[in-house]
C-alpha positions, 0 to 999 in steps of 0.5 A, a space after each residue: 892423058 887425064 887420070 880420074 880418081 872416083 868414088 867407088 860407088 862411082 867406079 862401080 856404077 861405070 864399070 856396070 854401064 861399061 860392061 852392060 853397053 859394050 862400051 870403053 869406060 874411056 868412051 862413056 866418060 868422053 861421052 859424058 863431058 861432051 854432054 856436061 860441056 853442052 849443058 853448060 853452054 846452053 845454061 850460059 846462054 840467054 834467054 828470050 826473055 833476057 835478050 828481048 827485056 830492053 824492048 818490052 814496053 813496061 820498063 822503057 814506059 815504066 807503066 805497068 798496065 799497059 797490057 790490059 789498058 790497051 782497048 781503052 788506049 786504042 779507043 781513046 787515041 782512034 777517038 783524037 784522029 777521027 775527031 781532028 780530022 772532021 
């Protein structure tokens, strides 16, 4: 058991909603936790780019240009394997 205590404006707006929907205030203050208890795990939980940042090739290399230097990189390191294998 939980007793609330709203502001009125609060108080008014559920007992609108409640009669408007045919519904329990008891049922749309549930149904309201159950929504901000969800919100709030998923505002918890990682993101991709949090769970993936120790794999991404800048801060382990600490070179930041990585991804507009990679042509020549590429060009240079097919150059050293074709040319060593002659």
């Amino acid at each position: 058991m939980l007793a609330v205590r709203l502001p009125k404006k609060l108080e008014n707006e559920l007992n609108h909603f409640a009669t408007k929907l045919n519904l329990t205030k008891t049922s749309i203050v549930k149904e309201a936790l159950i929504l901000f208890f969800q919100t709030q795990e998923k505002s918890q939980e990682k993101s991709p780019y949090e769970l993936g940042k120790t794999l991404f090739g800048k801060y382990d290399s600490k070179q930041n240009n990585l991804s507009y230097t990679y042509k020549n990189r590429l060009k240079d390191k097919l150059s050293e394997k074709y040319n060593i294998n002659r």
